[in-house]
C-alpha distance (Angstrom), angle and dihedral (degrees) to the residues before:
residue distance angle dihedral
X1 . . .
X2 4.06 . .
X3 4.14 114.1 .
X4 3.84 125.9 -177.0
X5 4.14 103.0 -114.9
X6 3.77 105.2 -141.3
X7 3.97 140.9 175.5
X8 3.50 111.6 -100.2
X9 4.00 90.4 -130.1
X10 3.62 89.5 58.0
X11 4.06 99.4 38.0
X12 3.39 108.5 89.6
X13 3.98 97.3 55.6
X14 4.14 87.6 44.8
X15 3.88 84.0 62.6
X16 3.17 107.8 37.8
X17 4.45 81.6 54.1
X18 3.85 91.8 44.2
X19 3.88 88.6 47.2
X20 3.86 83.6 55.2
X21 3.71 85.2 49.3
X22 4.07 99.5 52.2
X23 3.94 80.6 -124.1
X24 3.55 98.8 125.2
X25 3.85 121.8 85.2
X26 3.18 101.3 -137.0
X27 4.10 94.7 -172.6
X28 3.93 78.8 87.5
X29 3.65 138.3 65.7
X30 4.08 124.9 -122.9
X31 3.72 110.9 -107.1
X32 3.72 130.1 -157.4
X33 3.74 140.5 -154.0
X34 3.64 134.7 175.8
X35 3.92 107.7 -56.5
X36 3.79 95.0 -8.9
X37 3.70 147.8 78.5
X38 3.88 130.4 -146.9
X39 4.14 115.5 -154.3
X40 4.11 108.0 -170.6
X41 3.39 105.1 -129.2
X42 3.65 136.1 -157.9
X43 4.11 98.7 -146.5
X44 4.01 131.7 -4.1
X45 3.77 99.2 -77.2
X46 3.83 112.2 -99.4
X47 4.24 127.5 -109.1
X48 3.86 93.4 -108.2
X49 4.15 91.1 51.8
X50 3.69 83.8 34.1
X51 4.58 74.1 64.7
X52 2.91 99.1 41.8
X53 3.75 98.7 57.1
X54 3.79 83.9 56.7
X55 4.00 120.2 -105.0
X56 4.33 96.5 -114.8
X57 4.59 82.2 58.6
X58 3.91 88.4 43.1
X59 3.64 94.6 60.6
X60 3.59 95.9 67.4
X61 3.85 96.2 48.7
X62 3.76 134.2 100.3
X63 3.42 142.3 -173.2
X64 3.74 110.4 -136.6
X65 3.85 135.7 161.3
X66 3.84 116.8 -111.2
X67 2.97 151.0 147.6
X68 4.08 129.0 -93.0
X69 3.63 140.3 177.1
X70 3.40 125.6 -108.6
X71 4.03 116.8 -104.4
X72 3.94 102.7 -128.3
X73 3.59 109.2 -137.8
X74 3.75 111.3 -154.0
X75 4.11 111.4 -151.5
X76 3.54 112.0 -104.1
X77 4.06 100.0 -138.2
X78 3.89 126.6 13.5
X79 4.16 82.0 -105.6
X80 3.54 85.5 73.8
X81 4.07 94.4 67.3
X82 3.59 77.5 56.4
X83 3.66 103.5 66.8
X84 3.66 122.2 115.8
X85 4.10 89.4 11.5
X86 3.82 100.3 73.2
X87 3.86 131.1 40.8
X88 3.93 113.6 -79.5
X89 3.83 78.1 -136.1
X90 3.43 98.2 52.0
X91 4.34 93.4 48.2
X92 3.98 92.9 84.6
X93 3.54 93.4 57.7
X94 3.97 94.2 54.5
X95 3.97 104.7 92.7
X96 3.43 107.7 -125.2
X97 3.63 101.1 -160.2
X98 4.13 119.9 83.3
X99 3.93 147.7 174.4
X100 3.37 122.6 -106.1
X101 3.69 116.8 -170.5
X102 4.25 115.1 173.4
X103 3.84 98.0 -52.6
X104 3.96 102.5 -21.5
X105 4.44 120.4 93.8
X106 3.94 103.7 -150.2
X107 4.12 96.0 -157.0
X108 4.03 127.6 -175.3
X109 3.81 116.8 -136.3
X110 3.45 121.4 177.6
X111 4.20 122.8 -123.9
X112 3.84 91.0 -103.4
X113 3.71 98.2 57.2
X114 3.59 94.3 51.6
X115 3.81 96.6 111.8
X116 4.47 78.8 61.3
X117 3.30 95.2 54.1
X118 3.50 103.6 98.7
X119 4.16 91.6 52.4
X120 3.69 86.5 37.3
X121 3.98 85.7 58.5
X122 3.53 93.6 46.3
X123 3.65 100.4 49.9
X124 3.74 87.6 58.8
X125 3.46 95.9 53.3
X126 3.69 93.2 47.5
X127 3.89 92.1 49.3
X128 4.26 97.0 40.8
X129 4.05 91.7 40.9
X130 3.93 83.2 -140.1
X131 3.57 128.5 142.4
X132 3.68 108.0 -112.1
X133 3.93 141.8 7.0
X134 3.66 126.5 -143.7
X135 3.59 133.5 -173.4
X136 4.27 124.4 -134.9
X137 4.11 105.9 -115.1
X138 4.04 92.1 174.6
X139 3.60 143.9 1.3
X140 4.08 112.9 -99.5
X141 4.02 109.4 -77.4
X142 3.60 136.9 163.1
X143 3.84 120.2 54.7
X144 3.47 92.6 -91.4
X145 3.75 87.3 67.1
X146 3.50 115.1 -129.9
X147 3.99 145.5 129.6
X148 3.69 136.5 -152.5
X149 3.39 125.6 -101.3
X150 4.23 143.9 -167.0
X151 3.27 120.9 -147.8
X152 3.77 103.9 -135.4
X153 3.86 103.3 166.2
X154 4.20 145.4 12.1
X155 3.70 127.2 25.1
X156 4.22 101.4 -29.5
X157 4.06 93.3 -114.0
X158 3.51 114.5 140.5
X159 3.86 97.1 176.5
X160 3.69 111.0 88.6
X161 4.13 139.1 158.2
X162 3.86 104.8 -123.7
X163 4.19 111.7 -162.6
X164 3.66 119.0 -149.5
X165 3.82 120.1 168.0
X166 3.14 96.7 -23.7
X167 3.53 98.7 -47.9
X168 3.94 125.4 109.9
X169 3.39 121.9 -150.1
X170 4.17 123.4 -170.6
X171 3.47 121.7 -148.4
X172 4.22 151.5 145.0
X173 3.22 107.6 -119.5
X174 3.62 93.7 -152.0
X175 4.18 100.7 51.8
X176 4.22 94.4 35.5
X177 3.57 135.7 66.2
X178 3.89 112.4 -136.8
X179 3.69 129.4 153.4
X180 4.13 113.9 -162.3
X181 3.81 79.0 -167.6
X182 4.13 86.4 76.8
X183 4.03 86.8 67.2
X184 3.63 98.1 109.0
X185 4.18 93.0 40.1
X186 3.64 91.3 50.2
X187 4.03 88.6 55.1
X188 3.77 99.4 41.5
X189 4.42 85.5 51.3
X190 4.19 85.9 47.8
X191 3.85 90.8 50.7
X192 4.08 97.3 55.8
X193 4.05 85.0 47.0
X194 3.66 112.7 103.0
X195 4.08 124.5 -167.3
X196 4.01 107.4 -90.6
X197 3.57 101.0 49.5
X198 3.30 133.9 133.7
X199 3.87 119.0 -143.3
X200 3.92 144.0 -165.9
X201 3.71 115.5 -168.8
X202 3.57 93.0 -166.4
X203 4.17 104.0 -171.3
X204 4.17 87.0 24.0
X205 4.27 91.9 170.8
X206 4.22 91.5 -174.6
X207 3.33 91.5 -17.2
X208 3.70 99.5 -94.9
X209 3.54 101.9 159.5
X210 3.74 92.2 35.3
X211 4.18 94.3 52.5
X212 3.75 84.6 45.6
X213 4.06 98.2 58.8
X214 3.87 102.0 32.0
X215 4.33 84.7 47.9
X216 4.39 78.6 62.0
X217 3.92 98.2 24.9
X218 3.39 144.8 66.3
X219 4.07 95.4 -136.8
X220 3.68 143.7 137.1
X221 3.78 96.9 -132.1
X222 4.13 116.9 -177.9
X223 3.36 109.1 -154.9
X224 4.12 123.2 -163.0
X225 3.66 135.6 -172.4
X226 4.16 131.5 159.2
X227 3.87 87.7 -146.7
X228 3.63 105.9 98.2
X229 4.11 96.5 -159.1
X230 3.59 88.8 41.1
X231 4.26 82.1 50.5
X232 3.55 86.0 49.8
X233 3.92 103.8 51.3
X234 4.24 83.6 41.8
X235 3.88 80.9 72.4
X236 3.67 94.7 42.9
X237 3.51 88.8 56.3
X238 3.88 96.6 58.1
X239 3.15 93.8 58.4
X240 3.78 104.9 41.9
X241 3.93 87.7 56.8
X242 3.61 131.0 64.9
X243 3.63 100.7 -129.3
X244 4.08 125.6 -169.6
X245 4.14 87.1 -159.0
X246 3.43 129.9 46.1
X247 4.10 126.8 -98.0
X248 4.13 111.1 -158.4
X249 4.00 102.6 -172.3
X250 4.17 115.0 -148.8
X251 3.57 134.0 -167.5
X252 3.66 131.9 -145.3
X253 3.80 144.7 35.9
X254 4.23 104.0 -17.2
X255 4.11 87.3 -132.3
X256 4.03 97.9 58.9
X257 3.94 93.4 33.9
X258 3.77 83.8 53.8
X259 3.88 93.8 51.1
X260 3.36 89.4 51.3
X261 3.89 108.3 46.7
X262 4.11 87.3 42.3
X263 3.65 89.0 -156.0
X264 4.01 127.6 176.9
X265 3.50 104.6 -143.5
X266 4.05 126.9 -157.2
X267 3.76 89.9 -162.1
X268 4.05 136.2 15.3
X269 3.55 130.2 -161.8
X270 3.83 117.3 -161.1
X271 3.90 104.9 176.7
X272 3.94 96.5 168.7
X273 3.94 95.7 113.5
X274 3.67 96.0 -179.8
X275 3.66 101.6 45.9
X276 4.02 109.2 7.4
X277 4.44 93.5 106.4
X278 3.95 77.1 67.7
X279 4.06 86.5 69.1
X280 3.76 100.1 39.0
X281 3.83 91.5 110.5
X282 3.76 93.3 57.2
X283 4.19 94.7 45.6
X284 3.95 91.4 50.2
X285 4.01 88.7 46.1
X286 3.63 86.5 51.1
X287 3.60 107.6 40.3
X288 4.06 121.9 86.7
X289 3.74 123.1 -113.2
X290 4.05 103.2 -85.3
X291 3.95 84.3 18.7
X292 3.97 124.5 148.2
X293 3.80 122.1 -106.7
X294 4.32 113.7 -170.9
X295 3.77 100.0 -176.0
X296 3.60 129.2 179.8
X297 3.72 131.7 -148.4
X298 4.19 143.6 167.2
X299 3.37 99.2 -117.0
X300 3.61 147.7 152.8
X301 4.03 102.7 -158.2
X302 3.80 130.2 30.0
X303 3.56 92.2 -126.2
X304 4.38 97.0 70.6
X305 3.82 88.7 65.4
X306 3.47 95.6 40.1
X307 3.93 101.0 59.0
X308 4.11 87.6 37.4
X309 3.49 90.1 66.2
X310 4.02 101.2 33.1
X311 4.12 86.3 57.1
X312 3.65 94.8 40.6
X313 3.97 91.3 50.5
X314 3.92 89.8 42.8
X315 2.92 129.9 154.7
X316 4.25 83.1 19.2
X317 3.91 106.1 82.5
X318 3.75 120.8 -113.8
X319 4.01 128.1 -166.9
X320 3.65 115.7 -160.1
X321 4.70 102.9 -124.3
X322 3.95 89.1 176.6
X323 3.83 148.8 -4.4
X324 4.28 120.4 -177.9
X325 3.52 137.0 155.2
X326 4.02 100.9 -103.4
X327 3.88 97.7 -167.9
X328 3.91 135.0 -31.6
X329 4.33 117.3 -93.8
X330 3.24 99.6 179.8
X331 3.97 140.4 -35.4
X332 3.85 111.0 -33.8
X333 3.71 83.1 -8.4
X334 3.80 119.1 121.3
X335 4.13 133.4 -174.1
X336 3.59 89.8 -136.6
X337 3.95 135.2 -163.7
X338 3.67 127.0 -145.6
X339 3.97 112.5 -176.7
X340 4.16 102.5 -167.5
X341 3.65 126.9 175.0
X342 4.25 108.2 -141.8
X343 3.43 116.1 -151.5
């Protein structure tokens, strides 16, 4: 294929004027040798850019045929593998936003794609580089928190070790709710924390939030869930990170493994958006005068939350420290967070 042969002193303003130009093939990479510079070209460059390079440059350049190496274009989105296999009319309705968790892709394809799935699964493996794909089959139910999934691509392993600054977290996709979407909240909580504190992670999952303040803090953090695997991978979890504070895992329903530890809290963590305004009795029993309370509701207006927990802590005092839109559910539905000081 032809290239324009140029001095190296003189190459970069060539390009950046053939760029201009649309003379450069860009399907090809520069190449360089010794004192000169090769620019792939897609036709013999023209009198009038030939002038506009400037006549004393043009002297000492050359068409020549070479040989160059072709530019690898990496696709942009895993809908890109997908071009040319699937409907252009059917691309818009793939969701291009996923999960990943450690080395599984969590994807959502709706009902009337499902004879794509399996290329729809193997694009995002291709584009992630993870191990397996699987597809959503529900939305989470049941108290232990969990949703059904298909395995649509990669090896079929739903147990995976997801990393998140700097802490690791072990879990089965499959038997454990965890959302890697929670990153940021679980970072903001672990920067109000301060060493001393005592700390019940009341719906603790894997102990997410709880790994991610004791790996900063020098706590004693007690951290409950009913879901036995999810109980199970809470222990894991202690012992795969180096922690400063200290992590003590419970089973069982958060109200009778409350009565029974009789713990004073400094801070309480109640990440159960659906169903945690069922528990607010329990958390305000638990929690210290001028104690922390981050709750967690579905809701579409700041002010819900807000009144549940200034009725439940009645007649105790409460002053409202934060209130943000965590993530979307649904439309004009929001997982929102309420951080309260009860006095």
């Amino acid at each position: 294929m032809i290239g324009l042969k140029v001095p190296k002193k003189n190459a970069d303003n060539i390009r950046r004027t053939l760029l201009k130009e649309s003379v450069v093939d860009l399907d090809w990479k520069i190449k360089r040798s010794g004192e000169f510079v090769f620019i792939p070209i897609v036709e013999i460059p023209k009198s009038q850019l030939m002038d506009l390079i400037g006549e004393e440059v043009c002297c000492n350049l050359e068409v020549v045929e070479t040989e160059f190496e072709s530019q690898r274009r990496d696709p942009k989105s895993f809908t890109d593998y997908l071009k040319g296999k699937i409907d252009p009319e059917k691309m818009d309705e793939i969701k291009k936003s996923f999960d990943i968790i450690g080395e599984v892709v969590i994807l959502e394809i709706p009902e009337d794609l499902e004879d794509e799935k399996y290329l729809i699964g193997d694009a995002a493996l291709k584009f992630t580089g993870r191990n397996a794909v699987f597809r959503k089959k529900s939305e989470i139910k049941g108290i232990i928190r969990t949703r059904e999934l298909e395995h649509i691509a990669g090896d079929g392993s739903s147990e995976t070790v997801h990393t998140e600054f700097g802490c690791k977290f072990m879990l089965d996709m499959r038997k454990v709710y965890f959302s890697p979407r929670l990153a940021t909240e679980r970072r903001r909580i672990g920067d109000q924390v301060e060493d001393g504190e005592t700390i019940i992670d009341m719906f603790a999952g894997v102990a997410p939030f709880s790994i991610a303040i004791a790996k900063r803090r020098n706590v004693t953090i007690y951290a409950i869930d009913i879901n036995e695997e999810a109980y199970y991978y809470m222990m894991r979890n202690t012992e795969i990170n180096k922690l400063k504070g200290e992590v003590k895992p419970f089973l069982g329903d958060v109200e009778k493994v409350l009565g029974y530890l009789n713990v004073e809290a400094d801070r309480i963590i109640m990440n159960l958006p659906g169903t945690a305004w069922q528990f607010l009795p329990q958390a305000v029993k638990a929690l210290k005068s001028g104690g922390t309370l981050h709750y967690y509701e579905f809701a579409s207006d700041y002010e819900t939350p807000i009144e549940r927990i200034v009725e439940t802590a009645y007649p105790r005092k409460v002053e409202i420290l934060g209130k943000r839109k965590v993530k979307s559910k649904s439309p004009g539905v929001w997982h929102m967070g309420i951080d309260a000081r009860i006095f």
